[in-house]
N, C-alpha and C positions, 0 to 999 in steps of 0.2 A: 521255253520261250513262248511266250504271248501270242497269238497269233492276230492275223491283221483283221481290224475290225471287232475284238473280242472285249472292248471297252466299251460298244455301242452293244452287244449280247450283254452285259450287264447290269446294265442302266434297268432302274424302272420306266414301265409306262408313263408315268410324269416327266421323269427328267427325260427319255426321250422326246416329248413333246416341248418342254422346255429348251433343248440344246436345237430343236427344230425350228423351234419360234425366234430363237438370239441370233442364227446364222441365217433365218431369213431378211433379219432386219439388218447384217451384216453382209446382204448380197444386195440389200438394198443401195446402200453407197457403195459397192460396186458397180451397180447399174449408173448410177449418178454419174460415177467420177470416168464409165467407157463410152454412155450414150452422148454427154454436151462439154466433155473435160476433153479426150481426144481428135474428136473433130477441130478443133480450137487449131489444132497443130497443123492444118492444112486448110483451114480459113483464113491464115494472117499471120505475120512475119514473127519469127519465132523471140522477137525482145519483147512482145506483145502476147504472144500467146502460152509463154513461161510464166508467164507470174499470172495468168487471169488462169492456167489450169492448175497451177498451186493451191491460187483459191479455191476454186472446183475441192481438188484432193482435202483441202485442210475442213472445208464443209463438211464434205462426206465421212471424215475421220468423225469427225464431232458428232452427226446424225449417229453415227454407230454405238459411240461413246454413251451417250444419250439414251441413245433404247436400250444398251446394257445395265445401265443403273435405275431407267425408268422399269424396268421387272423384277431387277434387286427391288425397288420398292411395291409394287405391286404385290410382290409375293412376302413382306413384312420384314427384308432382311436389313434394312438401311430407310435413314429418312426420304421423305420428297426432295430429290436433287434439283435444287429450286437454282442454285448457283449454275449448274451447269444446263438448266432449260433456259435461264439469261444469257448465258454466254454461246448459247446456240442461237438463240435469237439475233447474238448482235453480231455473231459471225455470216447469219444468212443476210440482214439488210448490208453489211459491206460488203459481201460479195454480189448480192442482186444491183445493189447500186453501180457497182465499180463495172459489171456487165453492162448496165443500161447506156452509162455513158458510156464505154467503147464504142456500144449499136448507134447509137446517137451523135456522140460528138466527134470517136476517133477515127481512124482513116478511113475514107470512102471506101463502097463494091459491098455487092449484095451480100459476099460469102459473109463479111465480119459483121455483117448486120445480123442475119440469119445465125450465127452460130453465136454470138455474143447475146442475143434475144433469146434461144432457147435456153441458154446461161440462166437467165435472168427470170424465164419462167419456174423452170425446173427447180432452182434453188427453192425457190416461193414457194414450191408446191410439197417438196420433201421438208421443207425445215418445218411446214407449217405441219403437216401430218406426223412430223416426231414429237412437235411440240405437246401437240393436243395428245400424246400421252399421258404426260403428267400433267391430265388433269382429269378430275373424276366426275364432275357431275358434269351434264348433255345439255346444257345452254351454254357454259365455258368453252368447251367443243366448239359446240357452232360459232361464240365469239371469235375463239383462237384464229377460227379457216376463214370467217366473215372478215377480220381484223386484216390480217394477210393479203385478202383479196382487195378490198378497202386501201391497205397501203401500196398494192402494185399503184392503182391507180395516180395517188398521192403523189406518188416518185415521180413516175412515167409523164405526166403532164408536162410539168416543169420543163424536163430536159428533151422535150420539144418531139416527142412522139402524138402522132395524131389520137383526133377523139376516138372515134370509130375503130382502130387498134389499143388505145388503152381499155376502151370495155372490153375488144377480144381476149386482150391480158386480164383483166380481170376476171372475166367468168371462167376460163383456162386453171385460172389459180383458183379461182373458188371451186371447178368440178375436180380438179386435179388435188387439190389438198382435204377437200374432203371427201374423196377415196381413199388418197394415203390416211386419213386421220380413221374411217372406217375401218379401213384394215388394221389395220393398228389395232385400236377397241377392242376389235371382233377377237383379235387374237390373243390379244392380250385375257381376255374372257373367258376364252376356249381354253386358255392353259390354266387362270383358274378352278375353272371347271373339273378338268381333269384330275389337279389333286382331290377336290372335292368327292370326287366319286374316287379316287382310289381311297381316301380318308375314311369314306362309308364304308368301304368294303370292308378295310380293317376293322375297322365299329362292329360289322353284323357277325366277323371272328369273334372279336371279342365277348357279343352278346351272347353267341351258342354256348360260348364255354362257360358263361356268367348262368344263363337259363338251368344249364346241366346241374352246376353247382347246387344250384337253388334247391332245384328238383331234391338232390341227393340230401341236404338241408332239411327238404320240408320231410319227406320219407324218414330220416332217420329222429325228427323230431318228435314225429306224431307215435313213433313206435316207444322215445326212451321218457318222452315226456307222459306218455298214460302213463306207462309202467312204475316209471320214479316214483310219482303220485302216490300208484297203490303201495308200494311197498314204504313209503315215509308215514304213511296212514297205520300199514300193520305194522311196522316196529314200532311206532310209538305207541298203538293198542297194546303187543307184547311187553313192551316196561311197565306201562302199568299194573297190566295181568302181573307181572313178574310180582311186581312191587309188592300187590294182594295175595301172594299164594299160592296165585288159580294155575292149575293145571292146565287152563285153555291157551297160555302163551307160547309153550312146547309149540302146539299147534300152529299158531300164527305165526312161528318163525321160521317152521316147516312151510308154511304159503310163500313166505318171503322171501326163500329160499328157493323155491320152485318159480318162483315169477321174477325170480335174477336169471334164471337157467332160461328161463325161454324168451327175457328179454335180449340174451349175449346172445340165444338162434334167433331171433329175429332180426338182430342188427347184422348177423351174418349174412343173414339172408339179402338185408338190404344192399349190403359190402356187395355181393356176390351180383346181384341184378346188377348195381353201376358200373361194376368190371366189367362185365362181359358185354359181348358187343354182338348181334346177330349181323351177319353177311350177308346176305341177300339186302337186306333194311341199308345196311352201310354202301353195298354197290349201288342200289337207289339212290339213295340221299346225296351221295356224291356227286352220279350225274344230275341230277336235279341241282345243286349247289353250284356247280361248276358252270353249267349250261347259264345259269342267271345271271355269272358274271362274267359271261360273255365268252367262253373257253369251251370251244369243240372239248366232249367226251363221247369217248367209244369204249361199252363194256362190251366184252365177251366171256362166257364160259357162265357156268352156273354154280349154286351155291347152295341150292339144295340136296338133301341126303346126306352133306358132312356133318362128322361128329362136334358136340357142341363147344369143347373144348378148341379144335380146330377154325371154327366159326368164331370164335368168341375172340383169338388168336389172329385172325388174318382180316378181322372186321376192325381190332383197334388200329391195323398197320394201314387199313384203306382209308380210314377216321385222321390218321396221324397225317399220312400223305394230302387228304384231300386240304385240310386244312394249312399245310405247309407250301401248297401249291395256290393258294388265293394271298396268304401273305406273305410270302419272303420270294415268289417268281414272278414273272410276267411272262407267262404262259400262253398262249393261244391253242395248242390243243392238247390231251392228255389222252393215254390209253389205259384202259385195267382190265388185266387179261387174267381168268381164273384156270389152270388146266390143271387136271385130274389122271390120277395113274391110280392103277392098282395099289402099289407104297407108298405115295405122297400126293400133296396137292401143290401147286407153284403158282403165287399170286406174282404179276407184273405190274408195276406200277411207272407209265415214262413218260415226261413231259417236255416241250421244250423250251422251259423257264429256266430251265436250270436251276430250280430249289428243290432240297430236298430236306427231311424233317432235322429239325433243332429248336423245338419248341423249348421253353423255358421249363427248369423244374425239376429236369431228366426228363421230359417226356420226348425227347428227340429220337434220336437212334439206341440211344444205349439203353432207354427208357422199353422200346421197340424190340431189343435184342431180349431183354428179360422177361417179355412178355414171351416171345419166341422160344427160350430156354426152356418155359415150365413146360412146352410141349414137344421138346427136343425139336425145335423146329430151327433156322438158318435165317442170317439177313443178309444181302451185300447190295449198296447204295453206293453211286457213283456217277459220274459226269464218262458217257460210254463216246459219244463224239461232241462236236461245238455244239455250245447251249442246250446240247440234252442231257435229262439226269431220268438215271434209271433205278428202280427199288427193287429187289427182286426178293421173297418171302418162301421158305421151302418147308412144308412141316408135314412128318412123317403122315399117313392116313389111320395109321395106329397108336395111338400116342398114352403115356402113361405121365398124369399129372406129378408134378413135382410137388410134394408137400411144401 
């Protein structure tokens, strides 16, 4: 059984910020439909104030409605909901209107005037701050909140509200709508943003392992491309020789011979450096990697004086972790603890992202386990309480390589 709240520990850093952003603009029309929808009910007789806080509610639904589809678009998943930013426009002027005339024309006393005018602000001021969602460039914006505030006026005249209170109404929905329409912006911004920098992050994964590659590439190039060269030079010297008689081709097939043998140790060599992995280098690198993406790291223990095999061993498991802890967790702090005994060494590896390696390829755990094997060493990785995952590495301090 699930426990409560463990769909929110799963989430990335995006989508948490995402599900933050949709239910704040979904507390919004709650604010709307408790701060000038409820008062309604005890300003003025309830055949009158059922149906004017209906409208309230069916507003506030649509406001919601709205910023949910306006970040669907925002974030490329659906078109510009241009129908439903019209049909939120025309639901705010019938309810701001049907508010103004109650303040104005329907039954006398301060309260229905006072609660039916906040109606009518209020409405103005969130439809216009949803609206300016969908829309992208920063003079539309201002249009949308300027527009708004422009048509308080427009209405308010007519139906026989003073001058001197229709400018109050208007600057009220001009500073009021665009705040709401700021915030809006701003946040909608910031949740872009966010993917954007989670997106790098996976990028500069990708890059290290792209760079390694490279590296391993150019190394094994520069070693099989001399070599090929010499030896495509002396056997076709040797056919010739062959060809003529000469004794001297023995010879050059004897070089040719000898410069295969120490190009298969050189590539071995090569093979050999991009396996292994120094420890000490990889608990550095780590913290340094982790620390840049914002993720407390705490090493302990040291990594000096172990055998190189052991090193090489518990360096690709800090290498596998660190990199499985920047992309498949959302982490805020990690530990990597090295302890030393007489028989063995025990690397910790615990975060509380809750990721743990499964990189593509095999190079996840099982990738992890067979690098552990050749040194009779142990793995076990697991989720030890809510959102943390633990790695734990055990290899004998005497170890005898596996052919």
């Amino acid at each position: 059984m699930r426990k409560p709240g463990s769909w929110w520990g799963r989430k990335s850093t995006p989508a948490k910020v995402e599900t933050y952003t949709r239910w704040s603009f979904h507390f919004f029309a709650v604010i709307e439909a408790v701060t000038v929808g409820l008062p309604l009910l005890g300003a003025m007789t309830p055949w009158l104030a059922a149906p004017l806080l209906t409208l309230v509610t069916v507003h506030a639904v649509t406001c919601a409605v709205t910023a949910s589809r306006v970040l669907d678009w925002t974030r490329g998943r659906r078109e510009r909901p241009v129908p439903m930013l019209w049909t939120l426009g025309t639901v705010t002027a019938v309810v701001a209107v049907t508010a103004l005339g109650v303040a104005e024309r329907g039954p006398g006393g301060d309260d229905v005037q006072t609660a039916a005018g906040s109606v009518f602000g209020v409405i103005l001021i969130f439809g216009a701050g949803v609206i300016a969602m969908g829309v992208r460039e920063r003079r539309r914006v201002y249009g949308v909140v300027a527009g708004f505030a422009a048509g308080a006026g427009i209405v308010a005249l007519p139906l026989g509200l003073p001058a001197p209170a229709t400018l109050v109404t208007m600057l009220v929905v001009l500073l009021g709508g665009g705040f709401i329409a700021f915030t809006s912006a701003f946040s909608v911004w910031l949740l872009n943003a966010v993917y954007e920098l989670d997106e790098a992050r996976e990028t500069r994964a990708r890059l290290a392992v792209a760079e390694e590659r490279l590296r391993f590439g150019r190394d094994l190039h520069d070693v099989m491309g001399r070599n090929l060269a010499v030896i495509s030079l002396k056997s076709e010297l040797a056919v010739q020789l062959a060809r003529r008689g000469r004794p001297e081709a023995e010879e050059q097939m004897i070089e040719v011979q000898r410069i295969a043998q120490e190009s298969q140790r050189e590539v071995r060599e090569v093979v050999r450096g991009y396996r292994e992995a120094d420890l000490g280098v990889e608990l550095g690198g780590a913290q340094g990697v982790l620390a840049a993406a914002g993720i407390e790291c705490t090493v302990s223990g040291e990594a000096a004086g172990l055998p190189l095999d052991v090193q090489s061993a518990l360096g690709w498991v800090v290498r596998e972790a660190t990199t499985n802890v920047l992309r498949h967790g959302d982490a805020k702090r990690c530990t990597v603890a090295v302890r030393r005994s007489e028989d063995d060494v025990v690397l910790t590896v615990e975060n509380d992202g809750a990721a743990g390696p499964s990189g593509p390829g095999g190079s996840g755990l099982a990738g992890l386990r067979e690098r552990l094997a050749a040194v009779d060493g142990t793995l076990e990785a697991g989720t030890v309480r809510e959102g943390v995952f633990r790695l734990v590495a055990q290899v004998p301090m005497v170890t005898e390589v596996t052919p």
